[in-house]
ZADO-1210 file (C-alpha; in nm, 4 decimals, padded with zeros to 6 digits):
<atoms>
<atom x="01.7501" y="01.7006" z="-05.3789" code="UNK" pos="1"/>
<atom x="01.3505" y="01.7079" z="-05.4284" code="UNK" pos="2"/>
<atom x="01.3413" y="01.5480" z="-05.0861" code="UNK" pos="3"/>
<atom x="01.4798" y="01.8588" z="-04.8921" code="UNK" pos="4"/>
<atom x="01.2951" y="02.0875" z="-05.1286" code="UNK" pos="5"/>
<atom x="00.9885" y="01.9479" z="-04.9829" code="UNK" pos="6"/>
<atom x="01.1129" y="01.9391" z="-04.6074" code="UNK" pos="7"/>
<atom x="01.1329" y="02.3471" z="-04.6221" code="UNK" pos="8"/>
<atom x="00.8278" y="02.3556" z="-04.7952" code="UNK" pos="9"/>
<atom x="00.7111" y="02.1579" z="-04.5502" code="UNK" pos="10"/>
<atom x="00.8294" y="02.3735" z="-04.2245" code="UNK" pos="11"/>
<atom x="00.9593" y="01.9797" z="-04.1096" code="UNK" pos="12"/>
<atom x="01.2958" y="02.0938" z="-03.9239" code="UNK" pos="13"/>
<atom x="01.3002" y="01.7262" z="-03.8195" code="UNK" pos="14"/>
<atom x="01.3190" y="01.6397" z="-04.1767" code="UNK" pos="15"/>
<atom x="01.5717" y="01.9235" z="-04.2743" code="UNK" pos="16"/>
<atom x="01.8107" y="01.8180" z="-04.0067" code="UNK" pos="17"/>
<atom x="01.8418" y="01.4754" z="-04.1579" code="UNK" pos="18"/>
<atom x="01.9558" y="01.6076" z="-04.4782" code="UNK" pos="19"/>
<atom x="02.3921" y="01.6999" z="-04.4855" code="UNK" pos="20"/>
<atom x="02.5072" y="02.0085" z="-04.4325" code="UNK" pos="21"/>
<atom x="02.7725" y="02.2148" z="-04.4489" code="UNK" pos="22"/>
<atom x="02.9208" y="02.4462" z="-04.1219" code="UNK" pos="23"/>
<atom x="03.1766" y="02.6511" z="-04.2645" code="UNK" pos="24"/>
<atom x="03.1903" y="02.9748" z="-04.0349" code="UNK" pos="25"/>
<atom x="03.1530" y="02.8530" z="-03.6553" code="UNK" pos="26"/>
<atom x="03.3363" y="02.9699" z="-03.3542" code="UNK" pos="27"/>
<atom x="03.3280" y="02.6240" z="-03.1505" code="UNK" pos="28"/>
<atom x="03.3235" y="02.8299" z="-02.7986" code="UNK" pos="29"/>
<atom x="02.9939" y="02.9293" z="-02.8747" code="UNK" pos="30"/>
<atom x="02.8811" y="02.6972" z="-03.1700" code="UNK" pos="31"/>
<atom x="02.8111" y="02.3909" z="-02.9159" code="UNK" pos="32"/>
<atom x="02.5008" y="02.1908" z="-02.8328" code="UNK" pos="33"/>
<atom x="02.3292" y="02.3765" z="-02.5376" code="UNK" pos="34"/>
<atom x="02.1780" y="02.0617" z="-02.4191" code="UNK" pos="35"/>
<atom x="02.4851" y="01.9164" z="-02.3752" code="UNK" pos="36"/>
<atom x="02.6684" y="02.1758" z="-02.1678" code="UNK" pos="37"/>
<atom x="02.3668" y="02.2025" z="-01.9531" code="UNK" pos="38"/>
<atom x="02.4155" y="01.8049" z="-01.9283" code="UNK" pos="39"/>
<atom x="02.7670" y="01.8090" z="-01.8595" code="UNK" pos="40"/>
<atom x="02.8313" y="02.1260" z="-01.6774" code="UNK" pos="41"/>
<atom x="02.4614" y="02.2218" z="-01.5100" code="UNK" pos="42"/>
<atom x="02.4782" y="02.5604" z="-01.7050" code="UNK" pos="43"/>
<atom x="02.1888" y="02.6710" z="-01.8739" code="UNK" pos="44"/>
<atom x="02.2842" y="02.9105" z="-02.1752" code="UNK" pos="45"/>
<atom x="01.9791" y="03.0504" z="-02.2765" code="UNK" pos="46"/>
<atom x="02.0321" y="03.2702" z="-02.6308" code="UNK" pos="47"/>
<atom x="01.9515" y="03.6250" z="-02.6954" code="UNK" pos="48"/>
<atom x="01.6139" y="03.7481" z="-02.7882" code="UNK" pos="49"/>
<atom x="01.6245" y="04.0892" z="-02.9526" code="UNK" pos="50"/>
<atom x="01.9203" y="04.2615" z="-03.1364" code="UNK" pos="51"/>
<atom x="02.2352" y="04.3645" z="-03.0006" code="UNK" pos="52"/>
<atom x="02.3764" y="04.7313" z="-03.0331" code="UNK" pos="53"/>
<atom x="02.7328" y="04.6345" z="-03.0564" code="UNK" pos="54"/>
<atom x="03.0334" y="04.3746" z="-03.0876" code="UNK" pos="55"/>
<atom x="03.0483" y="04.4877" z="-02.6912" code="UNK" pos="56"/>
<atom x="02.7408" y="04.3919" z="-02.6055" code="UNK" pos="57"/>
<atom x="02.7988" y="04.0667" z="-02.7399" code="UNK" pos="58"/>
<atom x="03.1216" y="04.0257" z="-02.5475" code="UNK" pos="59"/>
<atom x="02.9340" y="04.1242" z="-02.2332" code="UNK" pos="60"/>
<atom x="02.6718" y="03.8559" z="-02.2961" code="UNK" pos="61"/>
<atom x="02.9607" y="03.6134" z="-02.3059" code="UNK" pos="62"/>
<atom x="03.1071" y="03.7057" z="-01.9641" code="UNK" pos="63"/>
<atom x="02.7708" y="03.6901" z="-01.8209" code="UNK" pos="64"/>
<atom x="02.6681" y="03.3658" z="-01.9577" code="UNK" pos="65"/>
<atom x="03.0392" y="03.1473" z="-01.9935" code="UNK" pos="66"/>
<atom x="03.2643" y="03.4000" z="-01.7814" code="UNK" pos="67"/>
<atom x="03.5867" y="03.2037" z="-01.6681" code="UNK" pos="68"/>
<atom x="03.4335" y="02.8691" z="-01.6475" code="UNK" pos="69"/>
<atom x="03.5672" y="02.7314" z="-01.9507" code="UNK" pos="70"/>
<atom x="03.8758" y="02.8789" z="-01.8869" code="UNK" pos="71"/>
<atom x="04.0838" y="02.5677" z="-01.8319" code="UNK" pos="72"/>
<atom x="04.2441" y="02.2815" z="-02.0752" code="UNK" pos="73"/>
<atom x="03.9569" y="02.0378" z="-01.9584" code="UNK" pos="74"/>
<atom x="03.6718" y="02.3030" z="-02.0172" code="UNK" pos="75"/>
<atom x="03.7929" y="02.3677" z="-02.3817" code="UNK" pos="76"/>
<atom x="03.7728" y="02.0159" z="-02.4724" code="UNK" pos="77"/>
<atom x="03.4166" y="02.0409" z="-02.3141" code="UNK" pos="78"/>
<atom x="03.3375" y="02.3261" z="-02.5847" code="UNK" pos="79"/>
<atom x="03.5196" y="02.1460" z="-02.8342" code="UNK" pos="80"/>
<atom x="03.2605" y="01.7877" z="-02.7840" code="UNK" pos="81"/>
<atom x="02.9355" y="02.0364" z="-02.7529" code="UNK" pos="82"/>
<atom x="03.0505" y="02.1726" z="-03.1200" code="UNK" pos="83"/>
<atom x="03.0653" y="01.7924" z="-03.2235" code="UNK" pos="84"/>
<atom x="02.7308" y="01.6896" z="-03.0626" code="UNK" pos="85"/>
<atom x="02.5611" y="02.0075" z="-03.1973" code="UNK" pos="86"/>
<atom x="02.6847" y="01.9542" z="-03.5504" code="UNK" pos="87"/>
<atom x="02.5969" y="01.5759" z="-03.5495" code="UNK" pos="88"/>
<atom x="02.2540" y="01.6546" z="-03.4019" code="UNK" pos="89"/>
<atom x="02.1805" y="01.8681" z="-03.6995" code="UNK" pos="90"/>
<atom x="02.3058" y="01.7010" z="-03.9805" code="UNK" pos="91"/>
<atom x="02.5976" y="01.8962" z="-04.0444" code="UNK" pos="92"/>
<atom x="02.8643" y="01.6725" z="-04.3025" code="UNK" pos="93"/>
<atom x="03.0737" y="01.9532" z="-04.3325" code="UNK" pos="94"/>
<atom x="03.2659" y="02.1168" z="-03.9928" code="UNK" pos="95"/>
<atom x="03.5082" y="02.3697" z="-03.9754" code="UNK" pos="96"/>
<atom x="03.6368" y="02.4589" z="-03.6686" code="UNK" pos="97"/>
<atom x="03.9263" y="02.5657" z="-03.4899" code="UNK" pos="98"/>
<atom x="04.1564" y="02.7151" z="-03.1987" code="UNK" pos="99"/>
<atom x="04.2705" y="03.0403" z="-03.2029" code="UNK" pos="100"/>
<atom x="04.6593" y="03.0749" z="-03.1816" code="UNK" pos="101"/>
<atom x="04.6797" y="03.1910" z="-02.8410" code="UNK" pos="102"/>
<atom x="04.5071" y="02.9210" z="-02.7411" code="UNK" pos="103"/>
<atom x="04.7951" y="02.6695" z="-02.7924" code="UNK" pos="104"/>
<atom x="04.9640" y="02.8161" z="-02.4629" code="UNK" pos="105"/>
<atom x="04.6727" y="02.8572" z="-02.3185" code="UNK" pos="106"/>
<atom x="04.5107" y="02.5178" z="-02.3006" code="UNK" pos="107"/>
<atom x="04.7149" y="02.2299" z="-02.4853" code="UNK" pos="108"/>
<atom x="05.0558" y="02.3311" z="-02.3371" code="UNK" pos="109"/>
<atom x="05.1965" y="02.4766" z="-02.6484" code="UNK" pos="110"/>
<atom x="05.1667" y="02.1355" z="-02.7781" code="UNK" pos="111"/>
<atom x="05.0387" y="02.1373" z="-03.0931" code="UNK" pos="112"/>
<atom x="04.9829" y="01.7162" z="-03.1486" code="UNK" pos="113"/>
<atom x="04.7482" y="01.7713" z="-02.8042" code="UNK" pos="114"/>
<atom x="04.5330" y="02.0824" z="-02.9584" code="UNK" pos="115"/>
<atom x="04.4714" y="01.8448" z="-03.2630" code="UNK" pos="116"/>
<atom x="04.4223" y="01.5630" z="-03.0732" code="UNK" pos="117"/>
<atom x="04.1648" y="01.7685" z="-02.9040" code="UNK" pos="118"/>
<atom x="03.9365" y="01.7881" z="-03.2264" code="UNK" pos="119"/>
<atom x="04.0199" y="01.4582" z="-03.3834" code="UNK" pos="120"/>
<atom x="03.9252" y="01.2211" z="-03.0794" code="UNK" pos="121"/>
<atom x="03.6166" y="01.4089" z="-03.0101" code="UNK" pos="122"/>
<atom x="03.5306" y="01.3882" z="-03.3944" code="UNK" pos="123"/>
<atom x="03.5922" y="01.0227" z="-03.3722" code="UNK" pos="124"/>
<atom x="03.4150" y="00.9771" z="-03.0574" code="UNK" pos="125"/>
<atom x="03.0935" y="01.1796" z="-03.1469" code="UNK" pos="126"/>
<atom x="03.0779" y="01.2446" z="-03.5209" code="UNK" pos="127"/>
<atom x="03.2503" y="00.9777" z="-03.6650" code="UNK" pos="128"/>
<atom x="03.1147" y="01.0612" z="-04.0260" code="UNK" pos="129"/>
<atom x="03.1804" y="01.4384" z="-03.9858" code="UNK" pos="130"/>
<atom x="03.4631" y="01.5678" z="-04.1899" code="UNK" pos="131"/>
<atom x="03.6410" y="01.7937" z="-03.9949" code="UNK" pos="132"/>
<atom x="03.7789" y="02.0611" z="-04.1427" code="UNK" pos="133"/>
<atom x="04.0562" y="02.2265" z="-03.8765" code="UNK" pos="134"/>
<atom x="04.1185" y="02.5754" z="-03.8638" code="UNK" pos="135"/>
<atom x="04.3687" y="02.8125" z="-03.7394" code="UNK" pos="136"/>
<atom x="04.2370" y="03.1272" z="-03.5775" code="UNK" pos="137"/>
<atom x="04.3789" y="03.4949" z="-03.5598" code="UNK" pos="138"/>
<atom x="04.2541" y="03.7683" z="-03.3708" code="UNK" pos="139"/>
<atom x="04.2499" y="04.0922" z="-03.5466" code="UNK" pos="140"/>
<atom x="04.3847" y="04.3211" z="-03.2626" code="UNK" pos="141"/>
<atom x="04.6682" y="04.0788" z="-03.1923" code="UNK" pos="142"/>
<atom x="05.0193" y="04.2340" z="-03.2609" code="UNK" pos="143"/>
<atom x="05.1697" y="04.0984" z="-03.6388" code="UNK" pos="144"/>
<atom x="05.4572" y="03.9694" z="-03.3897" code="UNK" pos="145"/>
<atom x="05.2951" y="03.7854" z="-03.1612" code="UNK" pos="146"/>
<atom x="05.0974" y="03.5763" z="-03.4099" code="UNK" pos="147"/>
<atom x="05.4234" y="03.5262" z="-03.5995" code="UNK" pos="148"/>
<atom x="05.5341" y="03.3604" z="-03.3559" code="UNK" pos="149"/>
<atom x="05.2193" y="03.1532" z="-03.2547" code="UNK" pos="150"/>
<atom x="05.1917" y="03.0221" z="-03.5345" code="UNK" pos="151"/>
<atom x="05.5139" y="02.9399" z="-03.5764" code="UNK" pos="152"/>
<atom x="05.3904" y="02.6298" z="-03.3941" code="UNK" pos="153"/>
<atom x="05.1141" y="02.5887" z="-03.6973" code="UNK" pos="154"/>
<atom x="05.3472" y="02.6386" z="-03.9873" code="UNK" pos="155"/>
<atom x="05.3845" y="02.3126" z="-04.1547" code="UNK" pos="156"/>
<atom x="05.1467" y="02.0983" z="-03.9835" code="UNK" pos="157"/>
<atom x="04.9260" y="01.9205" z="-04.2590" code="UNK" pos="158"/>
<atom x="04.6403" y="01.8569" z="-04.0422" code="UNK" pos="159"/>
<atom x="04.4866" y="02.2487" z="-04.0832" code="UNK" pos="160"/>
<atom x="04.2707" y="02.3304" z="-04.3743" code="UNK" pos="161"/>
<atom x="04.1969" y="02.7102" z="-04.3442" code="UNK" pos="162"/>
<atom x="04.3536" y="02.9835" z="-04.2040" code="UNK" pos="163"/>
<atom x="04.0630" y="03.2936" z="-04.0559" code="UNK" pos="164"/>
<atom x="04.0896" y="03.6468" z="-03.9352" code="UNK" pos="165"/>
<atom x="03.8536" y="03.7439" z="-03.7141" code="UNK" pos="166"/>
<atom x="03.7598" y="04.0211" z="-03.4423" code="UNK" pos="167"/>
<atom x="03.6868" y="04.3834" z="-03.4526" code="UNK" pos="168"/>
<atom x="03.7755" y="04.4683" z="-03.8518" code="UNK" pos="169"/>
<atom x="03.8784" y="04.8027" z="-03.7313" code="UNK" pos="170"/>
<atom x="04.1677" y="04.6752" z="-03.4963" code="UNK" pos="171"/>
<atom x="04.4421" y="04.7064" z="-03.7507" code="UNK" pos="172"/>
<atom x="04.4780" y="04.7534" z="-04.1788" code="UNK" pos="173"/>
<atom x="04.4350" y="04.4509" z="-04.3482" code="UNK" pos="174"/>
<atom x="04.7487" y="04.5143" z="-04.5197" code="UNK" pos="175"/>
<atom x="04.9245" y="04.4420" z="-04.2440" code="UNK" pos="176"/>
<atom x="04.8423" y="04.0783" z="-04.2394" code="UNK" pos="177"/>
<atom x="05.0090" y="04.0417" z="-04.5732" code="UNK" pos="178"/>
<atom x="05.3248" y="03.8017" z="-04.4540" code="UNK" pos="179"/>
<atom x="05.1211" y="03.5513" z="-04.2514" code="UNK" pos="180"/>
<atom x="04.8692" y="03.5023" z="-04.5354" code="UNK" pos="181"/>
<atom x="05.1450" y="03.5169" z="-04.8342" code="UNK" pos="182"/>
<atom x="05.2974" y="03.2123" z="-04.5295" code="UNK" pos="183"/>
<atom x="04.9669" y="03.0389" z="-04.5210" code="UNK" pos="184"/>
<atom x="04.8952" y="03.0705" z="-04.9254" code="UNK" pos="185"/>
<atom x="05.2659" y="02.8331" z="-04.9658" code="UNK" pos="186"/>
<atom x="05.1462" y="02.5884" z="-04.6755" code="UNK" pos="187"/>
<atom x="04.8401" y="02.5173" z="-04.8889" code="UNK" pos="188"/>
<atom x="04.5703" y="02.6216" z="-04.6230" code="UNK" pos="189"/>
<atom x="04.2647" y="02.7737" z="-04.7489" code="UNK" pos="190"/>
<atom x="04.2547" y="03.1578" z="-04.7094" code="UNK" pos="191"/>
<atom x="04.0034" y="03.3245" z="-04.5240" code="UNK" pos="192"/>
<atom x="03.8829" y="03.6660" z="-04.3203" code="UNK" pos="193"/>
<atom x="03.6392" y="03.8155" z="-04.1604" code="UNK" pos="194"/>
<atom x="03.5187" y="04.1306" z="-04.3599" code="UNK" pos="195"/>
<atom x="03.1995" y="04.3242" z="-04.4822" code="UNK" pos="196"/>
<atom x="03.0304" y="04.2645" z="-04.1736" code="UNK" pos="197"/>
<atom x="03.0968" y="04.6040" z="-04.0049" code="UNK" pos="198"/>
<atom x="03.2907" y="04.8153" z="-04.2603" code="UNK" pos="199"/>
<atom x="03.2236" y="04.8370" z="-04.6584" code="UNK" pos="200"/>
<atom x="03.2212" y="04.6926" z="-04.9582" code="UNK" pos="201"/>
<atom x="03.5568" y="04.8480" z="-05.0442" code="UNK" pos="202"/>
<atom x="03.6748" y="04.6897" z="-04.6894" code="UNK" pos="203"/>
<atom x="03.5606" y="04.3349" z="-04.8923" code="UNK" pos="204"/>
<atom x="03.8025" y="04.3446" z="-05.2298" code="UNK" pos="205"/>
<atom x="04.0523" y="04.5269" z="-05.0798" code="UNK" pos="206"/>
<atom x="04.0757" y="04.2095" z="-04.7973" code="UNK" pos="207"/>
<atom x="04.0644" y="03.9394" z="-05.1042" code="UNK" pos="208"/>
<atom x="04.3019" y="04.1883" z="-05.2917" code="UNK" pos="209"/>
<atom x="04.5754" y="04.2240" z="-05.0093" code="UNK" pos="210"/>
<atom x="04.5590" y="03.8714" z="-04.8770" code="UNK" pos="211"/>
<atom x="04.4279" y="03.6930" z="-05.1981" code="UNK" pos="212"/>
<atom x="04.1442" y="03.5240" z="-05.0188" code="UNK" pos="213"/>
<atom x="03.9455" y="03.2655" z="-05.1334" code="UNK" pos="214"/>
<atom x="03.6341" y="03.2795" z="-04.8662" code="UNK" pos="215"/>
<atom x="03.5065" y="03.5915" z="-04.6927" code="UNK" pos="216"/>
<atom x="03.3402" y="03.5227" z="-04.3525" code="UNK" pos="217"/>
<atom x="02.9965" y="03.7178" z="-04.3608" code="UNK" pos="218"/>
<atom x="03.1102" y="03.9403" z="-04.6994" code="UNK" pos="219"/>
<atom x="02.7312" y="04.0658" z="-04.6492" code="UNK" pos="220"/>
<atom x="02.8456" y="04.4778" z="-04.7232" code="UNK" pos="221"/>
<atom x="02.9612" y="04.4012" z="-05.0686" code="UNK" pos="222"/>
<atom x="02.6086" y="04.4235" z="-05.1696" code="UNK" pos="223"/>
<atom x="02.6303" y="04.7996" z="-05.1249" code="UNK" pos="224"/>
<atom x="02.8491" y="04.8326" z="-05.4187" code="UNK" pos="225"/>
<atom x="02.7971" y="04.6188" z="-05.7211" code="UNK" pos="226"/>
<atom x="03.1332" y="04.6408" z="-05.8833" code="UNK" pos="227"/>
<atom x="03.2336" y="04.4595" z="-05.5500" code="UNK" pos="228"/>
<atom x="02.9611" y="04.1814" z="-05.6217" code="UNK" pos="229"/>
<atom x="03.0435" y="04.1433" z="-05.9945" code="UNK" pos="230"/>
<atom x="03.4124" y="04.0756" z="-05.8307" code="UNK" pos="231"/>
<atom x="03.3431" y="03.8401" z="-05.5997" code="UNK" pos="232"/>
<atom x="03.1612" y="03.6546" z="-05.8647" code="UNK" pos="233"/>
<atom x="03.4044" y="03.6750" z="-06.1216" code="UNK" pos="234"/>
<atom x="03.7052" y="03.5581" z="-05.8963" code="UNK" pos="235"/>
<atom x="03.4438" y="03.3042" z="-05.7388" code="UNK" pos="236"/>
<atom x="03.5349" y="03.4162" z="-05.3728" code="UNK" pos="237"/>
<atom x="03.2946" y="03.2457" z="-05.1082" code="UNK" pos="238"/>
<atom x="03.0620" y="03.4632" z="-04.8921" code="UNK" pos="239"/>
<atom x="03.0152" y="03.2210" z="-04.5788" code="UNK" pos="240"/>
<atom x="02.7049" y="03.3830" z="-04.4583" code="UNK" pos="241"/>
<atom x="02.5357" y="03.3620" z="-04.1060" code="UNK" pos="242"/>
<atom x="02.1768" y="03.5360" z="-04.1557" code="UNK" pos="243"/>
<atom x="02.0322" y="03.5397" z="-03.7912" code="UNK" pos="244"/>
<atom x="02.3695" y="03.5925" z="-03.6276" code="UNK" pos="245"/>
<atom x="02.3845" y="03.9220" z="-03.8975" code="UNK" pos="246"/>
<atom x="02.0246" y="04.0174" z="-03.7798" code="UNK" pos="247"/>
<atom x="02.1047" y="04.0102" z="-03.3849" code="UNK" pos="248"/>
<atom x="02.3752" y="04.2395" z="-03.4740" code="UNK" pos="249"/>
<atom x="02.1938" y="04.4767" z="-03.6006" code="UNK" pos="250"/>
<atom x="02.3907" y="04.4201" z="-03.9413" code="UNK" pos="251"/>
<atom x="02.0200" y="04.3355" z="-04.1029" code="UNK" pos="252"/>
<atom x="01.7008" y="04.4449" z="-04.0540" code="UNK" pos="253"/>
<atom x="01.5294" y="04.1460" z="-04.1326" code="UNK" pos="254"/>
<atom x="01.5573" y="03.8131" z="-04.2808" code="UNK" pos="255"/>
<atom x="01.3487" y="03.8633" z="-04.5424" code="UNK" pos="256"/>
<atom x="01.5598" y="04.1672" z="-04.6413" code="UNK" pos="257"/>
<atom x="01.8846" y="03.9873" z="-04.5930" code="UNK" pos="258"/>
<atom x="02.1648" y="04.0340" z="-04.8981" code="UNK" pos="259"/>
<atom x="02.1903" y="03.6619" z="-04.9399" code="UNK" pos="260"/>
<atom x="01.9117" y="03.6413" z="-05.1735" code="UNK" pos="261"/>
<atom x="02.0407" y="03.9228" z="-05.3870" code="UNK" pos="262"/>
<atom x="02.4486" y="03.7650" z="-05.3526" code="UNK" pos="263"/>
<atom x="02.3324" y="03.4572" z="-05.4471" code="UNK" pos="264"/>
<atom x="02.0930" y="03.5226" z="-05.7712" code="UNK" pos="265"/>
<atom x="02.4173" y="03.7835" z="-05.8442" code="UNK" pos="266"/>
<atom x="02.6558" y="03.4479" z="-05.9154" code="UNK" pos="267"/>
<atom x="02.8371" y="03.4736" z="-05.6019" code="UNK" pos="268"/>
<atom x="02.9388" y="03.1929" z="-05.4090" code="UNK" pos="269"/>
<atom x="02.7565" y="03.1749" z="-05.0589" code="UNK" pos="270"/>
<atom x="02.6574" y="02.9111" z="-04.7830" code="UNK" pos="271"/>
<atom x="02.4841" y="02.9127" z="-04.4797" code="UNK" pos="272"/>
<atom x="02.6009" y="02.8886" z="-04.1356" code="UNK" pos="273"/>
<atom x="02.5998" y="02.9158" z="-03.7673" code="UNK" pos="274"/>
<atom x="02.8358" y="03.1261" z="-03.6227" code="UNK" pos="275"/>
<atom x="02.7471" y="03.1453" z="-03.2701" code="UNK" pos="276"/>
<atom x="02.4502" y="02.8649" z="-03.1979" code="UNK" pos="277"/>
<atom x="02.4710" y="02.9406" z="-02.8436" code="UNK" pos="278"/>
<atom x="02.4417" y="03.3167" z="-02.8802" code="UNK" pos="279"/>
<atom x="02.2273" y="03.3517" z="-03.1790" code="UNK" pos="280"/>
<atom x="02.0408" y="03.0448" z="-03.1745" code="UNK" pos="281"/>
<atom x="02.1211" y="02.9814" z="-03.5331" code="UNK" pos="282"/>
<atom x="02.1915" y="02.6110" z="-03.6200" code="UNK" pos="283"/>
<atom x="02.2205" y="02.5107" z="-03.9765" code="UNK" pos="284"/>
<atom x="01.8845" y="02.3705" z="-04.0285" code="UNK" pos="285"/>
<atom x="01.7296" y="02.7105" z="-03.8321" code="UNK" pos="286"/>
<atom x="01.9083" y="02.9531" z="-04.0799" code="UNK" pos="287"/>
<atom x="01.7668" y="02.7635" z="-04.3703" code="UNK" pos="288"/>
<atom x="01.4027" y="02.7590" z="-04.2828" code="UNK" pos="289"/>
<atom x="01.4381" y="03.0949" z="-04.1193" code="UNK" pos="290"/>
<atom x="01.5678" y="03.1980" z="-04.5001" code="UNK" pos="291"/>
<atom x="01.2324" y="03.0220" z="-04.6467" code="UNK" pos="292"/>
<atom x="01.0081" y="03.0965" z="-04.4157" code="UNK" pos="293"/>
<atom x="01.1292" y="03.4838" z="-04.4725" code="UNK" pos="294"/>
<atom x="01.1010" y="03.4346" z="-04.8693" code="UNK" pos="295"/>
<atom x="01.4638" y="03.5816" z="-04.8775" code="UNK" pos="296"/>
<atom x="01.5794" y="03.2374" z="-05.0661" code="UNK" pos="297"/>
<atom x="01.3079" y="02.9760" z="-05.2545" code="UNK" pos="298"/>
<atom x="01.3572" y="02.5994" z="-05.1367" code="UNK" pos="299"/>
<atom x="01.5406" y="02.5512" z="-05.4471" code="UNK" pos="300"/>
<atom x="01.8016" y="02.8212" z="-05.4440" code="UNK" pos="301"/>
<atom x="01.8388" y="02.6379" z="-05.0758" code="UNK" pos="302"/>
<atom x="01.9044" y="02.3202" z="-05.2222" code="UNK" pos="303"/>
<atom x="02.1257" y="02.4380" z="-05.4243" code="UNK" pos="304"/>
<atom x="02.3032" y="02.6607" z="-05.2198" code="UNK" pos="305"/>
<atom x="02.2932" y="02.3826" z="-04.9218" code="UNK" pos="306"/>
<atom x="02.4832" y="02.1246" z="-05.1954" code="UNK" pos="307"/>
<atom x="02.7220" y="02.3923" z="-05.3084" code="UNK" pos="308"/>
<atom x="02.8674" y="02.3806" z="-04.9284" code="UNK" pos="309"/>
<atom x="02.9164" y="02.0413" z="-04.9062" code="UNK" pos="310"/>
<atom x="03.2091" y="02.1074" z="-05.2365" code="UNK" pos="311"/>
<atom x="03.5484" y="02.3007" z="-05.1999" code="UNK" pos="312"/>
<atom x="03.5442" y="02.6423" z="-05.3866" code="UNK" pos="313"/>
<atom x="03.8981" y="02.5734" z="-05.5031" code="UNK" pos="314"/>
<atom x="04.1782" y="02.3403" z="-05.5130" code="UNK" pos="315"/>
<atom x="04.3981" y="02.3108" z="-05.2432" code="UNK" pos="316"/>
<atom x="04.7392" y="02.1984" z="-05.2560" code="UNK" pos="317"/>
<atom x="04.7365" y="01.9390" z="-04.9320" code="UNK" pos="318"/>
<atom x="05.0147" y="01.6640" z="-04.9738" code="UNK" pos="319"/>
</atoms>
């Protein structure tokens, strides 16, 4: 669309925001609207300003800054209305968000119709014209047992769309997660991990490979080998792609320098998105300006890319 072309060219964020948008990789805990917490709970969550050394670090700034006082059913549904307000605030048509398993016990009661209730009456309340994609989370350094049996809660329940790994990618073989995604693949939920963020290109096929994914969260390592990048194009896997999150990491060195640029001009599938908006300061309409302000993407490889993540990458069998 000519009209958001000329928003980033531009520099109008205003303008940008009013355009839809997709949010395909954000962790609602820290993906919410800081105004709004501030609003509702008095905190003030201010973001980080300079890189961070290490997945640690990060967890440390969490504690500091959240600590235990979301801890409770009432202060996840908190989190879970910041995500919506954030997301409507800036333009975002696309959401996918979710709980991770554990959470079930943890805040809804091990009642699954209350975790989904959760997401759905806030979506109603706040974004009305949001779709919500729902997601079911797994942490990586969970035992294969124990999420077995959260999810088998999950199993069966047609209101999920996607299924992510996520946490340290050194926790545990990907190979072990084989039977939960082969589980997933039959209940028609669309497959994704967290990969290529920390470890290698290698690390990115062999997680598509082992647990035929269709979308890698971040993916950004494949562009270290290009036998992984002619793959990922050629089996049109999704690289859902969170720039300034990437940078404060330490992942990237800059944004101008960031492997997007080169993924996408490659024929691989990416989109742009938050992660961690509280953290990283990294809404939707940020990451794209930030990308043409950098000159890592043109304003029309943005529009294109920022359309492409409004589609599906596949079919999904959801009856």
């Amino acid at each position: 669309m000519a009209d958001f072309v000329d928003a980033l060219k531009q520099r109008n964020l205003k303008k940008i925001r009013a355009f839809p948008k997709s949010d395909l990789h954000n962790h609602f805990v820290l993906g919410g609207c800081r105004q709004y917490l501030r609003k509702t709970t008095g905190l003030k969550i201010e973001p980080v300003k300079n890189p961070i050394s290490s997945m640690d670090e990060m967890h440390a700034w969490n504690r500091e800054n959240l600590g235990e006082r979301f801890e409770t059913s009432e202060m996840r549904k908190v989190l879970i209305k910041a995500a919506f307000w954030q997301a409507q605030y800036d333009g975002v048509a696309v959401l996918e968000i979710g709980e991770d398993v554990w959470g079930l016990s943890e805040y809804f009661h091990n009642d699954i119709d209350e975790l989904i209730e959760a997401f759905t009456t806030a979506q109603k309340e706040i974004a009305p014209n949001i779709e919500l994609r729902l997601q079911i989370g797994l942490s990586r350094h969970c035992p294969i047992e124990y999420l077995e049996d959260c999810l088998s809660h999950f199993w069966g329940n047609k209101a999920f769309y996607s299924i992510d790994l996520y946490g340290n990618e050194f926790a545990q073989p990907i190979e072990n997660f084989k039977s939960i995604y082969r589980r997933a693949k039959k209940e028609g939920l669309c497959l994704k991990a967290h990969v290529g963020e920390w470890g290698t290109a290698e690390d990115v096929r062999r997680a598509v490979e082992e647990l035929d994914l269709d979308e890698v969260q971040h993916g950004i390592r494949a562009i270290h080998d290009e036998n992984v990048v002619r793959f990922l194009a050629d089996h049109r896997i999704r690289l859902n792609i969170t720039p300034s999150s990437n940078i404060l990491l330490g992942r990237v060195p800059s944004m101008s320098s960031h492997p997007i640029g080169r993924l996408y001009r490659s024929g691989v599938d990416v989109t742009i998105n938050s992660d961690d908006i509280l953290i990283f300061d990294s809404d939707v309409s940020k990451e794209y300006l930030r990308l043409y302000e950098s000159g890592c993407l043109s304003a029309e490889e943005l529009d294109s890319i920022r359309q492409n993540g409004l589609t599906t990458n596949r079919i999904l069998i959801k009856e």
